[in-house]
C-alpha positions in Angstrom: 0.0 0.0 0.0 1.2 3.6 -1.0 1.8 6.0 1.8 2.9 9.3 2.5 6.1 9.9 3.1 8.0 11.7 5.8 9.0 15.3 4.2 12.6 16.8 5.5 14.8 19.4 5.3 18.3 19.2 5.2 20.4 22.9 6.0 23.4 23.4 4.5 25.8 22.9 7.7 24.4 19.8 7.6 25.0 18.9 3.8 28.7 20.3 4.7 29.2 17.7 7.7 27.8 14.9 5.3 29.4 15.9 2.6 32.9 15.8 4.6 32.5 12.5 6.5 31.5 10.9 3.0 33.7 11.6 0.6 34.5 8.0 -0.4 31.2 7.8 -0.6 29.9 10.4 -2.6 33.1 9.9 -5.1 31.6 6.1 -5.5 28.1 7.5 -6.0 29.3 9.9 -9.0 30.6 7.0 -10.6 27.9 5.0 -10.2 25.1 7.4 -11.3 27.7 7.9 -14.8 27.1 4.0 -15.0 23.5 3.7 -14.6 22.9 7.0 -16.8 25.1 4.6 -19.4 23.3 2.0 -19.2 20.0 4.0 -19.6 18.4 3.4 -16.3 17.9 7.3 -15.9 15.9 10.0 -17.0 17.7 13.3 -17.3 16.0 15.9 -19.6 17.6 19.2 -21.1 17.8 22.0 -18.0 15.8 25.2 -18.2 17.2 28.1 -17.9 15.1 31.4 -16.5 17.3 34.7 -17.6 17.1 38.3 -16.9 16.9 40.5 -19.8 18.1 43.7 -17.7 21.0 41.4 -16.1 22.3 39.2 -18.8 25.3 37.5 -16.5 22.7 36.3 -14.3 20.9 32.9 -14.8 18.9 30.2 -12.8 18.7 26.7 -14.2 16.1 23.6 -13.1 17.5 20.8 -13.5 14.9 17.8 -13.5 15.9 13.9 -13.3 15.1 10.5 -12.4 17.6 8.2 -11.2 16.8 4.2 -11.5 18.8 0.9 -11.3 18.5 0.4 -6.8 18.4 4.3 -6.4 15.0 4.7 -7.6 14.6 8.7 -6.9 13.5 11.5 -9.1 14.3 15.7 -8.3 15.2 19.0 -9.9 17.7 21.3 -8.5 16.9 25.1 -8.9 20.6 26.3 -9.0 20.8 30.4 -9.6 24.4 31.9 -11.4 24.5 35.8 -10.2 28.3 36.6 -10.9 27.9 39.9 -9.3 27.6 38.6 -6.2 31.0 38.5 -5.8 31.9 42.0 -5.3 29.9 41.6 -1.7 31.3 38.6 -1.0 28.5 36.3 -1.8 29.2 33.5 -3.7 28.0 33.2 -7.4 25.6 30.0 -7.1 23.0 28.9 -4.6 20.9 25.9 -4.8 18.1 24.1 -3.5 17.4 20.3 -4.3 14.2 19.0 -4.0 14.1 14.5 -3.9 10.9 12.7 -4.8 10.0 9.3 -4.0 9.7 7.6 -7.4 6.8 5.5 -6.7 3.9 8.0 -5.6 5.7 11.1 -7.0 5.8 12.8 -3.3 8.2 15.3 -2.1 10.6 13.9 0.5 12.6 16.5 1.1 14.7 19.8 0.6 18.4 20.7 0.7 20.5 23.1 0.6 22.1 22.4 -2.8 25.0 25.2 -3.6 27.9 22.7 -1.8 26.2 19.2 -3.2 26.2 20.9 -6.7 29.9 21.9 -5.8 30.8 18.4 -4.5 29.4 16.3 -7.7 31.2 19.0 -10.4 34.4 18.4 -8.9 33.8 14.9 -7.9 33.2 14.1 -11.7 36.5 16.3 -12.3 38.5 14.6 -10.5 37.3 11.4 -11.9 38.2 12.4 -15.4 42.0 13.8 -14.5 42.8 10.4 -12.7 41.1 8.1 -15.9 42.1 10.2 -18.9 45.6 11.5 -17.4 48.6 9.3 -18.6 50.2 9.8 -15.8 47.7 10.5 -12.8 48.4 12.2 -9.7 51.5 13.9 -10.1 52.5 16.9 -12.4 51.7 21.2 -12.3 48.3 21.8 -12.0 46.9 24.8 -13.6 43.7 26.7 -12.4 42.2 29.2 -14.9 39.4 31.0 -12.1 40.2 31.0 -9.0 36.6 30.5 -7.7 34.3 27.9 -5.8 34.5 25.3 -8.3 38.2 25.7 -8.2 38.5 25.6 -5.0 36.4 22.6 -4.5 37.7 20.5 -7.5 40.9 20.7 -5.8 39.9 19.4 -2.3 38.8 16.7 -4.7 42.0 16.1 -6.3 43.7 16.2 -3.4 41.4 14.0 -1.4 41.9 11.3 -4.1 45.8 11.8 -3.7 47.0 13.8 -6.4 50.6 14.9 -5.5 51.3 18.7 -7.3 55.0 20.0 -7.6 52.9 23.3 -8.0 49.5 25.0 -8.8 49.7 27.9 -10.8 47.0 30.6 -11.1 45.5 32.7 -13.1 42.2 34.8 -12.7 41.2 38.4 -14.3 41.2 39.5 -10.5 44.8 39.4 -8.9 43.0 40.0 -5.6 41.2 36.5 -6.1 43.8 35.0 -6.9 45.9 36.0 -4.5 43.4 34.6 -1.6 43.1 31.7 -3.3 47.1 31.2 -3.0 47.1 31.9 0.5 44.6 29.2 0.9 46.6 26.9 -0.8 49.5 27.6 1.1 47.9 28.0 4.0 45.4 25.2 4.1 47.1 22.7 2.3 51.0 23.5 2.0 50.8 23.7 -1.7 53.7 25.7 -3.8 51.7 28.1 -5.5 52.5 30.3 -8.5 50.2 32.9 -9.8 50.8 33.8 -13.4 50.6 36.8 -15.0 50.3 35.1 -18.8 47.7 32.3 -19.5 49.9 31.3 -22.0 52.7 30.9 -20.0 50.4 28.6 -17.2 49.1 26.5 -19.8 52.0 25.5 -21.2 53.5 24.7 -18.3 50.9 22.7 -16.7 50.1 18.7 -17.4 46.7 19.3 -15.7 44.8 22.4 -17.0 41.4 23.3 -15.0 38.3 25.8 -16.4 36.7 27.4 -13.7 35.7 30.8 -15.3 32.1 32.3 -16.1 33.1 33.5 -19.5 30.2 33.1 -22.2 32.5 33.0 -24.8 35.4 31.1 -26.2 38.7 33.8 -25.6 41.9 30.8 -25.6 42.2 30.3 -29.2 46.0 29.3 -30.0 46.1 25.9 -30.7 50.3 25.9 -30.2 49.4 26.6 -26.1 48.4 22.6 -26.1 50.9 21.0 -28.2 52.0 19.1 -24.9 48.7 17.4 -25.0 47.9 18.0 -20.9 44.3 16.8 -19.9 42.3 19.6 -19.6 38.8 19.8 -17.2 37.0 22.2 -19.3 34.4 22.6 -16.4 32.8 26.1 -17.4 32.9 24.7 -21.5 33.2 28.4 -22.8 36.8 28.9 -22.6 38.2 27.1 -25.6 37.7 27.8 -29.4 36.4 25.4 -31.5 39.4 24.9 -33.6 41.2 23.4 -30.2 38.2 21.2 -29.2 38.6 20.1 -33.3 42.5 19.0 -32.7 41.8 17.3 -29.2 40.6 14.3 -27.8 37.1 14.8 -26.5 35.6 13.4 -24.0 32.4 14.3 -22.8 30.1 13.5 -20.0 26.5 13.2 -21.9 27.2 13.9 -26.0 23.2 15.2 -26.8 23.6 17.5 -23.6 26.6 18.9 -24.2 25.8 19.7 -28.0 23.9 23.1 -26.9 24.0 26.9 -25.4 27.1 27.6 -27.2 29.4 25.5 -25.3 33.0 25.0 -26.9 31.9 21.6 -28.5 28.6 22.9 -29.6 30.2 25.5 -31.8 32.5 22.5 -33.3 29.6 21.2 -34.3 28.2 24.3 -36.1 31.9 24.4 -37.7 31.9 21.1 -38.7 28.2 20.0 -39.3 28.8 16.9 -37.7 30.1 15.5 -34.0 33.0 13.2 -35.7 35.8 15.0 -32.8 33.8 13.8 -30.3 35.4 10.4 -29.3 33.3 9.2 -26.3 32.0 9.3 -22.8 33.8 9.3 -19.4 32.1 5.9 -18.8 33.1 4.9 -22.0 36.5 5.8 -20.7 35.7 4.0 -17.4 34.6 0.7 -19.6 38.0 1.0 -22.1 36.3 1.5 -25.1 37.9 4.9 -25.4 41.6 4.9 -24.3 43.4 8.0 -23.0 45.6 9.8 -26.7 48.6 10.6 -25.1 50.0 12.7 -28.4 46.8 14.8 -27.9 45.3 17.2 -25.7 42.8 15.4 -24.0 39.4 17.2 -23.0 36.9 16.8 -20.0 33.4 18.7 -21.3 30.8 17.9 -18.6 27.7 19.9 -19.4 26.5 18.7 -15.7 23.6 16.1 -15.6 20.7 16.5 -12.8 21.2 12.6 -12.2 24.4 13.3 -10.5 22.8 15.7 -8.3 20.1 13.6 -7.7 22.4 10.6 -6.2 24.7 12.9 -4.5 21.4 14.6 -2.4 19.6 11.3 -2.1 22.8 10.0 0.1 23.4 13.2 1.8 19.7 12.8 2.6 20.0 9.1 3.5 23.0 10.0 5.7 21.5 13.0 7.7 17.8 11.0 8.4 19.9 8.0 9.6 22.4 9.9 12.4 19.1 12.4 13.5 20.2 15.6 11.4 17.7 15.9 8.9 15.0 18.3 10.2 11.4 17.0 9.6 8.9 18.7 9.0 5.3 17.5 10.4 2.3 17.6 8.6 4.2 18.6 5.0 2.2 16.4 2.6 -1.0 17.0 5.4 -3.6 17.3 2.1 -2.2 14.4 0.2 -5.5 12.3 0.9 -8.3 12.1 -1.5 -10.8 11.7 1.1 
């Protein structure tokens, strides 16, 4: 028999605690919802995106999906982009998730989805660099936006082990990037370099991050790659579609990424056709696609609502089962017909 389910809501010092005492966990989970997205036990239609004529930087997206296989939940994450914020010191993004039970389409509950959003970005980052790398964990790291995402993709890389002989940095703002050094140094005894060329970073880097908020491709010299590092094109704008055209390209969902003028989408309006694409991250994971070494190799992840939806349904799990979830009585009180 069908019931109602208990509703909850789940703060986000909570997600953080979760999120930090899990991070096995949640790195497994990633991997997992890649698998069963794969193997087309999910649902995960295009995101919608609400903008502001009068404020074009500014964006929120809802991301719906359903996530099968012994999962079993559906949600949509309502993740707003305001770049501005920065100048007060807000962060750029915040999120809420909303998780619904998958048989009678309830709500169960609401979290606070700006560090969950965070954690399966860089999660899936860092599960690219150490699968597509030809030599993982070692090497100079390069960081092109010294942001959130940064700054989270590298607790990632660092929680899986990655060993850097430095990081260098470079961001529009020298007064980001210089806080983000001091973190580094600071927090986790990293040798940090800022640079003032991105030319110069790039080329010296075997691990090359995007982290910016640009809208449009501005890294157009092929010659800056010809020592074919992996590259996790997180923000998908940066690079011109001549250097997606000579790389190896791996992407995280191919029909997903094809659209809102990311890098790979405009090599497809180039070209006409998706024949530079070479595969998926799972099909990296399975060994169909192997790692080019005399190429650039490069991580597109257009960010799939499955992901968030696995990494929020075990946050959730965790915080009901050690009494930190707050519920809320009485929620779903009309849900009867009679």
């Amino acid at each position: 028999m069908r019931t109602v389910p208990k509703f909850h809501v789940v703060g986000g010092d909570v997600v953080k605690e979760m999120v930090e005492s899990s991070r096995a966990e949640i790195f497994a989970t990633v991997e997992k919802a890649y698998r069963l997205h794969a193997a087309g036990k999910s649902v995960n239609p295009d995101s919608y995106f609400l903008r502001y004529p009068d404020n074009p930087s500014a964006r929120i997206i809802a991301l719906p999906a359903h996530l099968g296989g012994d999962v079993q939940r559906s949600g949509i994450k309502w993740i707003a982009s305001f770049p501005e914020n920065i100048k007060d010191n807000l962060a750029r993004a915040s999120a809420v998730q909303i998780l619904n039970d998958a048989t009678t389409g309830y709500p169960l509950a609401c979290l606070d989805a700006a560090l969950t959003s965070a954690t399966r970005t860089a999660a899936s980052a860092a599960l690219a660099a150490e699968n597509l790398a030809p030599a993982p964990f070692e090497g100079t790291l390069c960081v092109v936006g010294t942001g959130v995402i940064a700054r989270t993709t590298i607790e990632w890389l660092l929680f899986r082990e990655w060993k850097f002989d430095r990081i260098v940095l470079f961001d529009l703002s020298r007064a980001e990037a210089d806080r983000f050094a001091n973190w580094l140094r600071t927090e986790h005894g990293q040798a940090v370099e800022i640079a003032d060329s991105l030319e110069g970073a790039i080329r010296a880097s075997s691990l090359v991050l995007f982290t910016t908020t640009s809208a449009t491709p501005y890294v157009e010299d092929a010659s800056w790659f010809d020592h074919a590092p992996t590259v996790l094109h997180v923000s998908l704008r940066d690079i011109s579609a001549d250097i997606i055209l000579g790389a190896q390209n791996i992407l995280d969902d191919v029909e997903h990424c094809m659209k809102a003028n990311t890098s790979v989408h405009l090599a497809e309006q180039k070209t006409g056709n998706r024949d530079f694409v070479d595969g998926t991250l799972v099909d990296v994971l399975e060994g169909k696609v192997r790692p080019d070494k005399a190429r650039p190799r490069i991580f597109s992840p257009f960010g799939l609502g499955v992901l968030d939806v696995a990494v929020c349904n075990m946050v959730l799990e965790q915080a009901v089962a050690k009494g930190k979830a707050l519920e809320v009585p009485n929620f779903l009180a009309g849900s009867t017909r009679w």
